[in-house]
Structures are given as structure tokens and as C-alpha cells.
C-alpha positions as CSV (number, residue, x, y, z in Angstrom):
1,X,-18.6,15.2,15.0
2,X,-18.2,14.9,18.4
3,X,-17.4,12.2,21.3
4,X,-16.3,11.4,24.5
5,X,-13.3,10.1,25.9
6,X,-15.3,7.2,27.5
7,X,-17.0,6.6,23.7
8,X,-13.9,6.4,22.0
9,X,-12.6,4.0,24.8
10,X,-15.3,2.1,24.3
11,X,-14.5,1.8,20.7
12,X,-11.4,0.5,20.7
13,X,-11.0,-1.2,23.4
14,X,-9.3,0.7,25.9
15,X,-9.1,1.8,29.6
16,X,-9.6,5.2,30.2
17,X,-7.1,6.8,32.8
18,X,-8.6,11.0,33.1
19,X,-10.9,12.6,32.4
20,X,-13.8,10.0,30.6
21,X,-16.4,12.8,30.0
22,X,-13.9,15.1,28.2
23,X,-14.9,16.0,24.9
24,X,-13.2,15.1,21.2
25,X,-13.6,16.8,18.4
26,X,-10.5,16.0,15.9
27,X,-7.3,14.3,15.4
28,X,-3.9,16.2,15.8
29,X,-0.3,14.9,15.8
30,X,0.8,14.5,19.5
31,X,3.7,16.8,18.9
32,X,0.7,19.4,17.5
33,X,-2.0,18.4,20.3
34,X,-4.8,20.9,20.8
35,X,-7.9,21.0,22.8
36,X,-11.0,19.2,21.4
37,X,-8.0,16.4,19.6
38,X,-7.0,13.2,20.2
39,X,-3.6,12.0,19.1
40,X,-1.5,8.5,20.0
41,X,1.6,7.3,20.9
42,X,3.7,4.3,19.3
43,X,6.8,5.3,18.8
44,X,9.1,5.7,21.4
45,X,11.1,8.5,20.1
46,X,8.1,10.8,20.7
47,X,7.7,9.7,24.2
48,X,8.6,13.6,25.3
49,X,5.5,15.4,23.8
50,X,3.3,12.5,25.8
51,X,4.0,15.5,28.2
52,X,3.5,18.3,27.0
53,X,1.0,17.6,24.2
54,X,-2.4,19.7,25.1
55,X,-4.3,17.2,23.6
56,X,-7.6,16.2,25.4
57,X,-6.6,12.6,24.8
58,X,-4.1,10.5,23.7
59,X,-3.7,6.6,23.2
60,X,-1.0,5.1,24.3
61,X,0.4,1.7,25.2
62,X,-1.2,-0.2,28.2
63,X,2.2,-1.4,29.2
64,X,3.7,2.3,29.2
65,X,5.6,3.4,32.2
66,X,5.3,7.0,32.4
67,X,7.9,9.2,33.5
68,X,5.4,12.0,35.2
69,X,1.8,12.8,35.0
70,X,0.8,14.0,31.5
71,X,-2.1,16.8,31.0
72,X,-4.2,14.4,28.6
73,X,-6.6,12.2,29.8
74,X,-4.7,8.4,28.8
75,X,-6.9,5.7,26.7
76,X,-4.5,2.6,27.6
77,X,-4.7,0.0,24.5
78,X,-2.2,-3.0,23.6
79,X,-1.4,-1.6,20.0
80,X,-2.0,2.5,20.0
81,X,-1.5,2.2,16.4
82,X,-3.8,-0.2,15.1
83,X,-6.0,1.6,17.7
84,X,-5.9,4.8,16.2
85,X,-6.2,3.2,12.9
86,X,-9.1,2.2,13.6
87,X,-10.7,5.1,14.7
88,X,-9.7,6.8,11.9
89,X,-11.5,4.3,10.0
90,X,-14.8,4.2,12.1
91,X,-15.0,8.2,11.7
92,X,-14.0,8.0,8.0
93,X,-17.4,5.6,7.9
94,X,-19.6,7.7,10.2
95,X,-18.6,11.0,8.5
96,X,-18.2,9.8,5.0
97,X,-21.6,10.4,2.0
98,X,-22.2,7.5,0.3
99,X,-22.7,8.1,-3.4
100,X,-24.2,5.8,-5.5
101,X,-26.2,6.3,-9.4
102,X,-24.2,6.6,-12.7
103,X,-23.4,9.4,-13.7
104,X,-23.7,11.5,-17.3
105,X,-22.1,11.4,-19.4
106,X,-20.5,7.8,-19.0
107,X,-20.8,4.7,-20.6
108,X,-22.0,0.6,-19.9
109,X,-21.9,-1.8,-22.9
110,X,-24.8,-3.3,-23.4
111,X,-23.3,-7.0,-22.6
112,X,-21.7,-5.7,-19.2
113,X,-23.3,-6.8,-16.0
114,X,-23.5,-4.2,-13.5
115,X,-24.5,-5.0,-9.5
116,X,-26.3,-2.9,-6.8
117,X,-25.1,-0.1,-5.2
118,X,-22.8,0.9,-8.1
119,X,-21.5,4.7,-8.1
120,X,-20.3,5.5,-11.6
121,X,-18.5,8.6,-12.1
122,X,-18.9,11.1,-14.9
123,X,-16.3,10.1,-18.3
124,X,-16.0,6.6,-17.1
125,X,-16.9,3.4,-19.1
126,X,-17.6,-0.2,-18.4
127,X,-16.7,-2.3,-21.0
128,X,-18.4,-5.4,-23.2
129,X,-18.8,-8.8,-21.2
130,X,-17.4,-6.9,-18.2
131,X,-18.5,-8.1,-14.8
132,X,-18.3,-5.5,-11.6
133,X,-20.0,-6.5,-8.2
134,X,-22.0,-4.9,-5.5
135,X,-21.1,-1.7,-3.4
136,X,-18.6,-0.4,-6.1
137,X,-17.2,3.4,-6.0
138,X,-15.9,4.3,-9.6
139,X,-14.9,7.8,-9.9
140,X,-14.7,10.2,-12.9
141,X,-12.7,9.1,-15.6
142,X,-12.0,5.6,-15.4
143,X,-11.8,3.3,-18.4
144,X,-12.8,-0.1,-17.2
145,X,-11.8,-2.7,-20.8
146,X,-13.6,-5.6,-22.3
147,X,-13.6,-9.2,-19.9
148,X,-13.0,-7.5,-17.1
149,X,-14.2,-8.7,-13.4
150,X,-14.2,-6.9,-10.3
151,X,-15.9,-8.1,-6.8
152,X,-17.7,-6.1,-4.3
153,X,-16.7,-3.2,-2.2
154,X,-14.3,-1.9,-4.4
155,X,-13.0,2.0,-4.6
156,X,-11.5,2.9,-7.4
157,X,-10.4,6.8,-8.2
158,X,-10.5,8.8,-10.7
159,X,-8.2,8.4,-13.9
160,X,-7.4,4.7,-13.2
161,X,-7.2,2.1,-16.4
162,X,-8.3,-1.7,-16.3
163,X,-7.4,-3.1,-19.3
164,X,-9.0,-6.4,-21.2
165,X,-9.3,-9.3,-19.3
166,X,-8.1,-8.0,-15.6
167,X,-9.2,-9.8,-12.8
168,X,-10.0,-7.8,-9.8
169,X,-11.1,-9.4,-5.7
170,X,-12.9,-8.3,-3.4
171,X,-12.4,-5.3,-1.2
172,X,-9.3,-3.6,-3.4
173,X,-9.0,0.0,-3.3
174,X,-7.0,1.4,-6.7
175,X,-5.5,4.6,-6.8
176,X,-5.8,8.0,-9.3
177,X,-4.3,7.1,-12.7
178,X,-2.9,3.7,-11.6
179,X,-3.0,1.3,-15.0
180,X,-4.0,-2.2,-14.3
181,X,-3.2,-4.9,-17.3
182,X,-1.2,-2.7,-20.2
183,X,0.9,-4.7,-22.2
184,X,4.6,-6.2,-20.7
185,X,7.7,-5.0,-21.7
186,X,8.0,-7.7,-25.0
187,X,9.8,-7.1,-27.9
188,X,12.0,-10.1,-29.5
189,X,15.2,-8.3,-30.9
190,X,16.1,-9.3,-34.8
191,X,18.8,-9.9,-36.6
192,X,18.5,-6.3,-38.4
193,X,18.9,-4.6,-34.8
194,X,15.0,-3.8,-34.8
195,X,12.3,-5.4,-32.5
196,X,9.4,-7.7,-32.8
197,X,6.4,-6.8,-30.4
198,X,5.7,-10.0,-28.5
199,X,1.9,-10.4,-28.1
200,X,0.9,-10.1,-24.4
201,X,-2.0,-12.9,-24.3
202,X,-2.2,-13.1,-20.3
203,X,-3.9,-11.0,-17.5
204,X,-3.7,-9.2,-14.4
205,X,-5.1,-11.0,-11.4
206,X,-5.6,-8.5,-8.1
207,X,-6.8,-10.8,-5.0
208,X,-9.3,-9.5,-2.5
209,X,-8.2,-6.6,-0.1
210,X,-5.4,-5.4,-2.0
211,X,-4.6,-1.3,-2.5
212,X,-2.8,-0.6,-5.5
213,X,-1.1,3.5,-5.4
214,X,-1.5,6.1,-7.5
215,X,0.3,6.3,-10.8
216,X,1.2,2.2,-10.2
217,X,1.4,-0.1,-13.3
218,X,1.1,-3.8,-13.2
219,X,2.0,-5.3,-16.8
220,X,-0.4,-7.8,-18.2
221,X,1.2,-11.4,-17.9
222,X,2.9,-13.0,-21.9
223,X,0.7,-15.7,-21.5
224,X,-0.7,-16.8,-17.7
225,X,-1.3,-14.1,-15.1
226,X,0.5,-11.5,-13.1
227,X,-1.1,-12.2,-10.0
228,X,-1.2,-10.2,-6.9
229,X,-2.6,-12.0,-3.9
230,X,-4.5,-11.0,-1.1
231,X,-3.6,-8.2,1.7
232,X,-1.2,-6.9,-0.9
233,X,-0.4,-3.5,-1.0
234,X,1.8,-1.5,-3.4
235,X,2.2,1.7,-2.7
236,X,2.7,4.8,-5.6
237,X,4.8,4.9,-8.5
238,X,5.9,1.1,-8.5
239,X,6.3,-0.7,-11.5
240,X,5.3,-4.5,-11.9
241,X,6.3,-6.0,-15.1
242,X,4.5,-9.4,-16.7
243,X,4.3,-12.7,-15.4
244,X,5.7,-11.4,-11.8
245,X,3.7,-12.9,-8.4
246,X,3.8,-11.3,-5.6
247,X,2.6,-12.7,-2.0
248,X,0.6,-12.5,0.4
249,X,0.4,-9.8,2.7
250,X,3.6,-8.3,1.0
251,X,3.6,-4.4,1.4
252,X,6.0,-2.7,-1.7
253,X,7.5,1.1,-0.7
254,X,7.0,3.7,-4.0
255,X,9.4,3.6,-7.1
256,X,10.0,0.3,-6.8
257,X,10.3,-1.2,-9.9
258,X,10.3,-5.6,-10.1
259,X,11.3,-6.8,-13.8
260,X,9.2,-9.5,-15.4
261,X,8.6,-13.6,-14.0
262,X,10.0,-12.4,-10.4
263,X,8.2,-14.6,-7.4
264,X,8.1,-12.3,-4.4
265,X,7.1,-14.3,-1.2
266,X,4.3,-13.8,1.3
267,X,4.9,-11.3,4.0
268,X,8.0,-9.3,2.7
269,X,8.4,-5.5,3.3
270,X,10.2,-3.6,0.4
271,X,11.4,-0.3,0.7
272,X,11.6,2.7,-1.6
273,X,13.2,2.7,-5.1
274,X,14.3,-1.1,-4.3
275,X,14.8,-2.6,-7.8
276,X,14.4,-6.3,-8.6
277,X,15.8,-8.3,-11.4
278,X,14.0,-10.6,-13.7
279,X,13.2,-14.6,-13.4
280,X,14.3,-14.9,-9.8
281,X,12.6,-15.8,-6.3
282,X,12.3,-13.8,-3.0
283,X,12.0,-15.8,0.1
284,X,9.0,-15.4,2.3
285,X,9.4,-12.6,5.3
286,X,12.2,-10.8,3.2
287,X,13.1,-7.2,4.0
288,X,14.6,-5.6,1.4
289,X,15.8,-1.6,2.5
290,X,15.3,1.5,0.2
291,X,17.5,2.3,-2.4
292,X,18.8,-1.7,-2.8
293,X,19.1,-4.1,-6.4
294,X,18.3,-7.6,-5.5
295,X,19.6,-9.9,-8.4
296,X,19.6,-13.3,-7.5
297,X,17.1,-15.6,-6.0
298,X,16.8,-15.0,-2.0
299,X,16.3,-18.9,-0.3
300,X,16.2,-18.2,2.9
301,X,13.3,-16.6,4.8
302,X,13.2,-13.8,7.0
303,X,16.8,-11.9,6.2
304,X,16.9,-8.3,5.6
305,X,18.9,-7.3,2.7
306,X,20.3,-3.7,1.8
307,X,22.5,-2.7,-1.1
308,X,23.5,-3.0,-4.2
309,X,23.7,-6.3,-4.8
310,X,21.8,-6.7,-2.3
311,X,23.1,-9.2,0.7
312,X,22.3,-9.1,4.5
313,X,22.3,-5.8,6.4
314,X,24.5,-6.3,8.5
315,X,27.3,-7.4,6.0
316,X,26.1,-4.5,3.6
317,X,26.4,-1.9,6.7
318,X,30.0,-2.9,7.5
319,X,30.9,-2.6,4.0
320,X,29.9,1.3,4.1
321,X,32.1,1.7,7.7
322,X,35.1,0.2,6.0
323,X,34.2,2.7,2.6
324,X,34.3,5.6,4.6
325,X,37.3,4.4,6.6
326,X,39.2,4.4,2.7
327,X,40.4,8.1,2.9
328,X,42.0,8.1,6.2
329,X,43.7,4.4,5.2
330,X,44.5,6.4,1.9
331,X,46.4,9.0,3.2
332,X,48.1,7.2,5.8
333,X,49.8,4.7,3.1
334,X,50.7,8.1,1.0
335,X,52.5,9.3,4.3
């Protein structure tokens, strides 16, 4: 598709400074800027290819102070990211084909209640006293259990589980072969050495607008729910174990793995392969860094934590500068 500079602008907002008529025809990486493309800049670091990017356009802050003239015609916003974003959404909607029909071979119990608009992809299945809303996208090979209920505007990719009794909101997107409601991790250990399975009675609650990643599982609550509340989004590979809640607005990095009746707060970012012990609480506003343990409850809002336990960044960072410091202090106390 194509449009203009001044289109676009109009779009999101912006003030053109260039060329207005100048036509765009894709979306490049500024560093990778062709004609025809449109790229953005937010982050300062890749300031230098603002000039010498041969992109026909490029969004950038309104508050920018350039340096010198670049070649691309400037759309000036107050965010160039969540400007970009949504362009990137608007042409995903102008460009995108809207499927709907069920597919064969696939499969609706009879006692399932199905809405309008429902795309139902071949080698899925909706199953008994299962509820799913209007303007749904189910693609191939999704098993969809007994009791479920899912809300409108839902996309949900090929390979992904639902398990009995799984509560789904409004506007959720769930990834290829994520698994939503298998059993928690419950096994009562007896006096032989051997295990009891624990039966896991509860459910899996997803709020509206929340993206689950692919190959994420989120363990079916004892007894209760694992709930995850709106504007949630996990990210791929992350493990969720039963009875945990996580906040609102919360965004969780991949290979993250929280144990079982954790209460993470609204509004935290946690990075990559951060793992979370069991029965505790995270403050609201918490960043946890990549690669950390958190093990005890977090009380106070807004810290950001790194390490292993983890404790405030800054205290964690110093730790590593005196670590390295060890070898020199080593050989100075051998000489």
C-alpha cells in the first residue's frame, strides 16, 4: 500500500517538517533506511543514522534538537515510539484478510455456545458448556476444554491448549503452543519417599487485553484462581505456577519462571530468566533485571532489584566492582 508523508502525519498526529507529498511504501530500520520507507527515532544512541538514513521519512521527537539537516523529510511527534506503533498497527488492520467460517475437519460440542464472526481453524475443537464470544480468530490446532469462557476479539494461534474451566477477557491475544490451565506442580510427599498427586480443583483467569507468548504455561490454581489481570503481558517461555496473581499492567521478559501463590504487583517490569520463589509478594512498580532470584517478599514500591538474592541495583552493582576487584586484592596480600 502506499501513502504520503502528509497522510501518515495526519495519522498520528504529527507535524510534517519536508517533503509532505513524498511517497511511503514500507517500514525499514533507520540504520537500514531506503527510499519508499519510513523508519523512527527514540533512542538516543541511534541519533547518528537520523543523518544519514535514506529513508523518505522518519519520526522523531518533536522536542529533538538536531545537529544538521537530515535527507528525510521529519514527522515531529511527542512519543516516536508509540507513534510508530501505531502505524504499524493501522497498516496491520488496513492490509490484514479477515477470516472468518469453521473450518473442516474441526470440532463444537453440541452444548458449546459459539458467537458471530468466529474463525475456527482446521484440527481445533471447542469443548462441552464452553462459552467463546464475538470476533474470535482460532487457528489450526487448538484444543479449547470443557467450561471454558473466552470474550470477544480474541486471537489465538495455532497449537495453543485451554484447559477445563479457564477463564479468558476480552481482547487477549495467545500465542502458538502456549498451555493455559494444566495442572500445578502438586504432589504431597509420603512417608515411603513416593508422591501423592494433589488434585488441582481451581482455574486460570486471563483479564481483558492480556498477550500471553508462545510456548508460555500458566498452571491451573489448587483450589481458587491463578489470575492474570488486565494489560498483562508475558512474553515466551515463562512459566506461571498455581495460585500466583500477577498485576496489572505488569509486562514479564521470557524464561521467567514464578513458583506457586507468588503476588506480583501492578506495573512491574521483569526481565529475562528472573526466577521467583513461592508464597511471597512483589511490590507494585518493581523492576526486577534479567538473570535475578527474588526470594523474599519486596514491600516497598518502585525499587529495581538485580541479583541473586535479589536486592537493590545499585547495592547488587557495587557488589560485582568489589568481586572483580578480589584478584588484584588477592595477589597483593600474597605479595
Amino acid at each position: 500500500m502506499k501513502f504520503t508523508v502528509d497522510q501518515i502525519a495526519q495519522l498520528i498526529q504529527g507535524t510534517v517538517d519536508g517533503d509532505g507529498s513524498a511517497s511511503i511504501t514500507t517500514f525499514h530500520k533507520i540504520e537500514e533506511g531506503q527510499t519508499g520507507s519510513i523508519s523512527f527515532l527514540a533512542n538516543p544512541k541511534y541519533e547518528s543514522y537520523l543523518y544519514q538514513s535514506k529513508a523518505t521519512a522518519i519520526i522523531v521527537a518533536d522536542d529533538l534538537i538536531l545537529k544538521e539537516k537530515p535527507l528525510a523529510t521529519l514527522i515531529k511527534v511527542k512519543d516516536p515510539y508509540s507513534a510508530f506503533t501505531i502505524l504499524l498497527q493501522k497498516y496491520q488492520e488496513f492490509t490484514s484478510i479477515k477470516e472468518t467460517g469453521i473450518q473442516q475437519p474441526s470440532s463444537i460440542a453440541d452444548t458449546a455456545k459459539i458467537g458471530s464472526e468466529l474463525y475456527l481453524g482446521p484440527f481445533s475443537s471447542i469443548g462441552s458448556n464452553s462459552i467463546v464470544g464475538d470476533n474470535n480468530y482460532i487457528a489450526a490446532h487448538v484444543t479449547i476444554g470443557n467450561k471454558v469462557s473466552i470474550g470477544n476479539n480474541c486471537m489465538i494461534y495455532p497449537g495453543v491448549v485451554i484447559c477445563n474451566d479457564t477463564i479468558i477477557g476480552n481482547n487477549c491475544t495467545i500465542h502458538a503452543n502456549a498451555v493455559i490451565g494444566s495442572d500445578g506442580f502438586g504432589f504431597a510427599p509420603q512417608t515411603d519417599g513416593s508422591f501423592t498427586t494433589i488434585p488441582q480443583l481451581g482455574n486460570v483467569v486471563l483479564e481483558d487485553n492480556v498477550s500471553i507468548g508462545a510456548n508460555t504455561t500458566i498452571d491451573r490454581a489448587t483450589m481458587g484462581s491463578t489470575l492474570i489481570k488486565s494489560g498483562v503481558k508475558i512474553d515466551n517461555l515463562v512459566q506461571i505456577a498455581h495460585n500466583v496473581e500477577v498485576g496489572t499492567n505488569t509486562a514479564i521478559a521470557a524464561q521467567t519462571g514464578v513458583s506457586g501463590s507468588t503476588k506480583i504487583g501492578k506495573n512491574c517490569l521483569i526481565g529475562g530468566q528472573v526466577g521467583v520463589a513461592g508464597h511471597i509478594t512483589i511490590a507494585d512498580k518493581t523492576i526486577v533485571t534479567a538473570q535475578s532470584g527474588v526470594t523474599k517478599t519486596v514491600k516497598k514500591e518502585g525499587q529495581i532489584l538485580g541479583g541473586t538474592p535479589a536486592s537493590p541495583n545499585s547495592e547488587y552493582l557495587k557488589r560485582n566492582a568489589l568481586l572483580r576487584q578480589l584478584p588484584d586484592l588477592l595477589k597483593r596480600i600474597e605479595s
